[in-house]
N, C-alpha and C positions, 0 to 999 in steps of 0.2 A: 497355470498361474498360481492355484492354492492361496496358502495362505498369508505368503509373504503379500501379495497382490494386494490384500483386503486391508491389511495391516498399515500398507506406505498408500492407500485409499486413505485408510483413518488419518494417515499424519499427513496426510496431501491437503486433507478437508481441514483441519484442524488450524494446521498452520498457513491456509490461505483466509482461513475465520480469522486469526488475529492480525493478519497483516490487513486485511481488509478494516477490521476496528480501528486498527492504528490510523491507516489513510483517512479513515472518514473522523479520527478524534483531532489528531494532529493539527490540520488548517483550520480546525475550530479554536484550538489551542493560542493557535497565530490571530487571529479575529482579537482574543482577549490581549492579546497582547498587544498586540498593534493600538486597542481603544484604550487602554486603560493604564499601560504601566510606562510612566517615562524611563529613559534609558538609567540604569542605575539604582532604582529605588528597590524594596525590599523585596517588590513586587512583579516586580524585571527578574530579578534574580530567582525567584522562585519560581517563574514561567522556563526560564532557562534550565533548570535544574532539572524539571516537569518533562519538557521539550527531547532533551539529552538522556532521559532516560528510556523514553518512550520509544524514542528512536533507537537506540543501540542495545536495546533488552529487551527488546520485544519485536518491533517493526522490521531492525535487519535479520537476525536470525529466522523470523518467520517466513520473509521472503527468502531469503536463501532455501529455507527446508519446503516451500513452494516451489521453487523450480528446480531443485533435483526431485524428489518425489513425484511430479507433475512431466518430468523428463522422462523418467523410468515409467511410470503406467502408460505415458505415450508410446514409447517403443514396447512393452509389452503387449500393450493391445493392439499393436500394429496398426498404428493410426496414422502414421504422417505423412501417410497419402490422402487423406481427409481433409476434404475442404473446411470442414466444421473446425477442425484441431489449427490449419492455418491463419483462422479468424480468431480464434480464441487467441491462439499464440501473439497472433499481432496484439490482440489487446491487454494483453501480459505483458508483453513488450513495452507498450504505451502508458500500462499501473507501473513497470519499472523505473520509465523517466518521469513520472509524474511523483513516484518515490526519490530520486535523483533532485529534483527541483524542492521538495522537502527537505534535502539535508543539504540544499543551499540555502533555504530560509532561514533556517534552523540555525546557520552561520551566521548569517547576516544578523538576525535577532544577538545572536552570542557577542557578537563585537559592537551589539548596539548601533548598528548601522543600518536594518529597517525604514527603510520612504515608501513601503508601501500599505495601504488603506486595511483596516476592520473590513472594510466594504471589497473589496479586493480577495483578500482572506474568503470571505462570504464565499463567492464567487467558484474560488479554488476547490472550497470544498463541497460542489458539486459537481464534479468532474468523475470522483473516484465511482459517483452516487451510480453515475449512469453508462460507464463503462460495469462496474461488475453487474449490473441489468443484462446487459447483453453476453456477460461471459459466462454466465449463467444459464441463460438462453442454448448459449452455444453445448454447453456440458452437458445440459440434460439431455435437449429435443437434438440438438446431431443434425438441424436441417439441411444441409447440404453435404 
């Protein structure tokens, strides 16, 4: 494995640290927006701007560089006969569409077409809080 292994480790870790930031800042983002900025004001627009950069300069790239990196130490280590790696994967899986459902917000906020709650938002973003709990769980301890 050497040293290539330890290297796409660092950018496996790296870049699921920022896509994880991004998931857990994002529907915070939405919260504010949702309470505070009617559709069009200077304040709308600068949440959109916020929103749109977040997402496509940091949160997709990082997940992208998360699941090839995360693909390769998988088959590296010969893991995907591992019950622990099909648990984790499913919930990679599940941070995917729950990034998916982000850059539909993320639209709907853009065309100022948003009906859904600060309260709502709240909610959203504790989803990410307590799926990476468990995927975490699964990476270190290996239990099954």
């Amino acid at each position: 494995m050497g040293d290539l292994y330890g290297w796409l480790l660092v950018l496996h870790i790296a870049s699921w640290t920022s896509w994880m930031a991004g998931l857990f800042y994002l529907p915070r983002l939405y919260v504010y927006h949702a309470e505070t900025a009617p559709a069009g004001t200077p304040a709308s627009e600068t949440f959109k701007v916020m929103e749109k950069k977040l997402m496509r300069l940091i949160m997709t790239p990082a997940m992208l560089a998360t699941w090839a990196t995360g693909l390769y130490l998988a088959w590296e280590g010969g893991w995907f006969s591992d019950g622990w790696l099909h648990a984790k994967l499913t919930l990679v899986i599940g941070m995917s569409a729950f990034h998916g459902f982000c850059v539909r917000w993320m639209k709907t906020f853009a065309a100022d077409a948003n009906e859904k709650s600060g309260r709502y938002f709240r909610m959203m973003n504790e989803v990410p809080t307590v799926v990476f709990l468990v995927i975490v769980v699964m990476a270190v301890l290996k239990p099954f």
